[in-house]
C-alpha positions in Angstrom: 88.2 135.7 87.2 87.6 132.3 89.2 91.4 132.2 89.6 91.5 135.5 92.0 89.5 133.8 94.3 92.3 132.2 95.7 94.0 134.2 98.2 97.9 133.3 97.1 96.8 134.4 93.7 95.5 137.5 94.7 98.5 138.3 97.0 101.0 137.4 94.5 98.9 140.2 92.1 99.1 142.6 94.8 102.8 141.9 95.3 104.0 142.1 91.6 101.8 145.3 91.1 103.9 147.0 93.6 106.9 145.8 93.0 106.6 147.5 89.4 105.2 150.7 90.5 108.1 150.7 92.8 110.4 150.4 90.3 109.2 152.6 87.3 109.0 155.4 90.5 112.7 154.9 91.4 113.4 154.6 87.6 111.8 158.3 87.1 115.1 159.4 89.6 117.5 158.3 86.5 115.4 159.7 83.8 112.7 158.6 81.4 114.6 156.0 79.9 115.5 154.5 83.2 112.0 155.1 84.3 110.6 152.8 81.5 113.1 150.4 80.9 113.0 149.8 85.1 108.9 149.7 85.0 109.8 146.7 81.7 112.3 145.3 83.5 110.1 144.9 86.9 106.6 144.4 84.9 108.4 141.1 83.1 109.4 139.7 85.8 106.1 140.1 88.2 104.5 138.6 85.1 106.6 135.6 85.5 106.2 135.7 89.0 102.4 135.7 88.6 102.2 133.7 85.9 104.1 130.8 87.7 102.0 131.2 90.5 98.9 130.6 88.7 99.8 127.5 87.1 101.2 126.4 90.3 97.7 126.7 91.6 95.9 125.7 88.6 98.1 122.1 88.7 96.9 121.7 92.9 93.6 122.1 91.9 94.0 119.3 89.1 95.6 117.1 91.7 93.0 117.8 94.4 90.6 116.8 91.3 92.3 113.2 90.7 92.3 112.8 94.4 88.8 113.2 94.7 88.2 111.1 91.8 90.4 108.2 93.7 88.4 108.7 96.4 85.3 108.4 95.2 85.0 107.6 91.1 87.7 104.4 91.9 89.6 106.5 89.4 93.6 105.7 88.6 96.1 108.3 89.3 99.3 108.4 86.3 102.4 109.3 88.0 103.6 110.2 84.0 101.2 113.4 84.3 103.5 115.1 87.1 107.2 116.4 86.4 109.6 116.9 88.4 109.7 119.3 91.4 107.4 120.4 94.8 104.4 118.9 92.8 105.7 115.6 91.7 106.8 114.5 95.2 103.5 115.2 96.4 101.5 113.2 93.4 104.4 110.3 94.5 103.7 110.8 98.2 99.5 110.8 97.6 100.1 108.0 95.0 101.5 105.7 97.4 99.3 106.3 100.2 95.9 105.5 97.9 98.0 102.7 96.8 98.3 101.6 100.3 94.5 102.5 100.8 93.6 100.6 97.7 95.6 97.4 98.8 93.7 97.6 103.0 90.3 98.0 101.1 90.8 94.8 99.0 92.6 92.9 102.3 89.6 94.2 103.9 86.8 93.1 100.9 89.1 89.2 101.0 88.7 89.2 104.9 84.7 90.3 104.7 84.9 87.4 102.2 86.7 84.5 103.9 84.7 85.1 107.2 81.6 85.1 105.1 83.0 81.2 103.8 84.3 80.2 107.2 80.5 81.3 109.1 79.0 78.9 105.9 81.4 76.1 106.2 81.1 76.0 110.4 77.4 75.8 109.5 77.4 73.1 107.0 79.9 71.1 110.0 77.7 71.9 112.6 74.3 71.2 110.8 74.7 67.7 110.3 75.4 66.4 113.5 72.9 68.7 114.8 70.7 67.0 113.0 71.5 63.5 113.5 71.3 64.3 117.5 67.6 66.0 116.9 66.0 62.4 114.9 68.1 60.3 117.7 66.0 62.3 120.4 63.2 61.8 118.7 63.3 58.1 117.7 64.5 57.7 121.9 61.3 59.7 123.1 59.6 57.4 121.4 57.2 54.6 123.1 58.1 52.3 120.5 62.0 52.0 121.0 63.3 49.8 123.1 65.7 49.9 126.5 68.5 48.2 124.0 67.7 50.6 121.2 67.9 53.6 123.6 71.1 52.6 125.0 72.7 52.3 121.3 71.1 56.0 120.6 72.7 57.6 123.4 75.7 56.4 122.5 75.7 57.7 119.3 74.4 61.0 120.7 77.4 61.1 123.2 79.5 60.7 119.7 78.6 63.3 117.9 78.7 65.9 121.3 82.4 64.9 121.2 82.4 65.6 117.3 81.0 68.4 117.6 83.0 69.4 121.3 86.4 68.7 119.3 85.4 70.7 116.0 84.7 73.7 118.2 88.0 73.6 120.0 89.3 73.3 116.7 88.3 76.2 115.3 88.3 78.1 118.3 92.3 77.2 118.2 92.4 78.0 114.7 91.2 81.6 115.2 93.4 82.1 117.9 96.2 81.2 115.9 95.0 84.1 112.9 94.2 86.7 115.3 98.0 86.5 116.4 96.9 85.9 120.0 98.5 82.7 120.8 101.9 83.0 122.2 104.1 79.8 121.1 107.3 79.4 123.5 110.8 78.1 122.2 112.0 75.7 124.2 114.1 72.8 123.8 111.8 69.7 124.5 112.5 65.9 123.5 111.2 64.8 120.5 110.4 61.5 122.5 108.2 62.9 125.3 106.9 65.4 122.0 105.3 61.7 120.5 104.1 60.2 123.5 102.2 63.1 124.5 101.1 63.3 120.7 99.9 59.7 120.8 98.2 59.2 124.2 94.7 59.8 123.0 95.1 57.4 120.2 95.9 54.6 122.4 92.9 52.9 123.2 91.1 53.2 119.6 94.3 51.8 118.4 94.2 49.2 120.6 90.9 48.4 119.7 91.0 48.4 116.1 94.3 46.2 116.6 96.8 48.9 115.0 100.3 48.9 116.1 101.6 52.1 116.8 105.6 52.1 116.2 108.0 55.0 117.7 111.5 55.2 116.6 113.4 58.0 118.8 116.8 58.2 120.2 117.4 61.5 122.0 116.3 63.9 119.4 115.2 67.8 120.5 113.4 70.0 119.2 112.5 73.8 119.9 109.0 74.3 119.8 105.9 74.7 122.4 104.9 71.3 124.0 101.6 71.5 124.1 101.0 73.1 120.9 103.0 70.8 118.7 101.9 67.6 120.2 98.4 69.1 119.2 99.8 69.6 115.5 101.3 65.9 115.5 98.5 64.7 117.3 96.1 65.6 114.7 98.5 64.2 111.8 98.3 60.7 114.0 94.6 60.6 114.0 94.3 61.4 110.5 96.9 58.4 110.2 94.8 56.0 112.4 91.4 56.9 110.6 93.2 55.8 107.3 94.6 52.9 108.1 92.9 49.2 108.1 92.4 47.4 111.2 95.3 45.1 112.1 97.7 48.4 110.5 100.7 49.8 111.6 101.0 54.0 112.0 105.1 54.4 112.4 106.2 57.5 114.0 110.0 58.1 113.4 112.3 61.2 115.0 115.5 62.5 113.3 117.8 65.5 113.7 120.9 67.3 111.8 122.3 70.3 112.2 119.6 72.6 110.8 116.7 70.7 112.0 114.9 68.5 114.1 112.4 65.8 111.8 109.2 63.8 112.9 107.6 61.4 110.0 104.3 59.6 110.3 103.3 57.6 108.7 100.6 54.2 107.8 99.9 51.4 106.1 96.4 52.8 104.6 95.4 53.5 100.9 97.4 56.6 100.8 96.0 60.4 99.5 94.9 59.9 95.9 97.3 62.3 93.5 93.9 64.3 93.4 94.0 65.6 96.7 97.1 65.6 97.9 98.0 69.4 96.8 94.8 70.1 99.1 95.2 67.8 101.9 96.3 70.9 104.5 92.8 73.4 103.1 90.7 74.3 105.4 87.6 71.6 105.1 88.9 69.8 102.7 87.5 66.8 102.6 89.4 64.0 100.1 87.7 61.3 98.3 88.2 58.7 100.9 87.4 60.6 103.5 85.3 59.2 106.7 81.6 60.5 107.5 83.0 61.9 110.4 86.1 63.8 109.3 85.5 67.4 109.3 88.7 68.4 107.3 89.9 70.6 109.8 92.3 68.5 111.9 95.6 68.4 109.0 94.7 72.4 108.9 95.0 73.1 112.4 98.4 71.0 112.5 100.1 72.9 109.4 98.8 76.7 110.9 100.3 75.6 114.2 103.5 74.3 112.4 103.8 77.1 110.5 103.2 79.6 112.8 106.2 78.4 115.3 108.4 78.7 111.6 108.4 75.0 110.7 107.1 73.2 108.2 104.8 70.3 107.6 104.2 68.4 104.1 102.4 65.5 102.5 103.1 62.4 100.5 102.9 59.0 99.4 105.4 56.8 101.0 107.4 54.4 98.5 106.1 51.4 100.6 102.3 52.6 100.3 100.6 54.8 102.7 100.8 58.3 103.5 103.8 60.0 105.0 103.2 63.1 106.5 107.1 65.1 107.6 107.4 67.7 110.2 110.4 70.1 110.2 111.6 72.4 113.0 114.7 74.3 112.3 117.2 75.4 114.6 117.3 79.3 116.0 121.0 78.9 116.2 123.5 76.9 113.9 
């Protein structure tokens, strides 16, 4: 029989053979009566014994079945199937690790598949200004253009290096910031030195364009990493400038309470339409009214950073027109 082949089986036959031959022998000493009731007696229960052990098997080798078909058919395991006892823990204990094995594949199969969009998307951002900078080189090399014309190419061409300089960073930031790599330090820091650092790049566009940038900060803190969060606000302010009109005003405004510290900004632009506002912090999202040279990264890399340093950052439609974009950074201690 295929069931002797195991060697518990066959030791457990062994075993109860003996054990009744044993006793039927020691019964002979009392009699012939003795003999055959003690030879009953220890026959019934080495069948038991045996019989137990045999089903025992018989349900491992089911189980190592159903593993193998989780393993390799993609097959379902019913917990129902097992009662309770030795066997039961097990199927639990097996159950929850190909549960766990199930749940890394598909974290696995979504991370295959979000690098796969992120590699297409970083592409599609890079390929256009790639492009634009190969027909500017081509229409400068040519005899035809002039000194003038030449000068205005270049310039562009410097543009889109920087485009395509600060997209890079960007995502190069971003990635750090998934991979768990970048190390954000709590410190108190003012919220006023937080918005001047924030705003220093913008000055000079905003100048130019005629925007009026307005701060209002008292002595507000804040616990969060400098450099990092003036980067998130930062980006929040040039999405702010690139949206609103020349001659506009972009307001920055600090405020604290006992839970947490608060930075609004906001313009006097057109505002996000109702459309894209639940998508405004996606990845390359790019909104209806988006410029040519937003690469809908910059309002993603200011929530992650946010985020990751257990604040929070949301977007609306100010009651006096324009967007209003509010940070949050709570307190470690209350």
């Amino acid at each position: 029989m295929k069931i002797f082949r195991e060697a518990q089986v066959r030791s457990a036959f062994v075993l109860c053979l003996c054990l009744t031959l044993v006793a039927g022998s020691l019964g002979l000493l009392g009699g012939t009566v003795s003999a055959a009731v003690s030879f009953l007696s220890a026959f019934i229960i080495s069948l038991i014994y045996f019989s137990l052990t045999v089903k025992r098997i018989k349900e491992i080798e089911r189980l190592s079945e159903k593993i193998d078909g989780i393993l390799f058919r993609n097959e379902k395991m019913e917990m129902k199937e097992y009662r309770e006892g030795e066997l039961s823990v097990l199927a639990s204990e097996i159950y929850k690790m190909t549960v766990r094995l199930r749940e890394q594949a598909d974290a696995l199969q979504q991370d295959k598949e979000d690098l796969s969009e992120l590699i297409a998307d970083i592409s599609h951002q890079l390929k256009t200004p790639l492009t634009s900078m190969g027909l500017i080189s081509s229409i400068a090399a040519s005899d035809n253009t002039t000194k003038e014309k030449r000068k205005e190419l270049l310039n562009s061409q410097t543009l889109l290096i920087e485009r395509m300089q600060w997209l890079i960073s960007s995502l190069l930031k971003l990635s750090a910031i998934d991979a768990g790599t970048v190390k954000f330090s709590k410190e108190k820091i003012s919220a006023r030195e937080l918005i001047n650092k924030a705003c220093e790049p913008f000055m000079i566009s905003m100048d130019i364009k005629g925007q009026y940038l307005k701060i209002i900060c008292d002595d507000e803190t804040l616990e969060a990493d400098l450099k990092w969060t003036a980067e998130a606000v930062g980006n929040v302010i040039k999405n702010c400038t690139e949206h609103t009109p020349d001659g506009g005003k972009v307001t920055v405004k600090a405020a604290e309470n006992p839970l947490y510290t608060e930075l609004i900004v906001s313009d006097t632009g057109s505002g996000i339409s109702k459309k894209d506002l639940p998508h405004v912090f996606e990845r390359f999202y790019k909104g209806e009214n988006a410029s040519s040279q937003s690469a809908g990264i910059g309002l993603s890399l200011a929530r992650t950073i946010t985020v990751s340093q257990g604040g929070t950052l949301t977007a609306a439609n100010s009651k006096n027109g324009g967007a209003e974009f509010v940070f949050r950074f709570y307190r470690s201690v209350i």
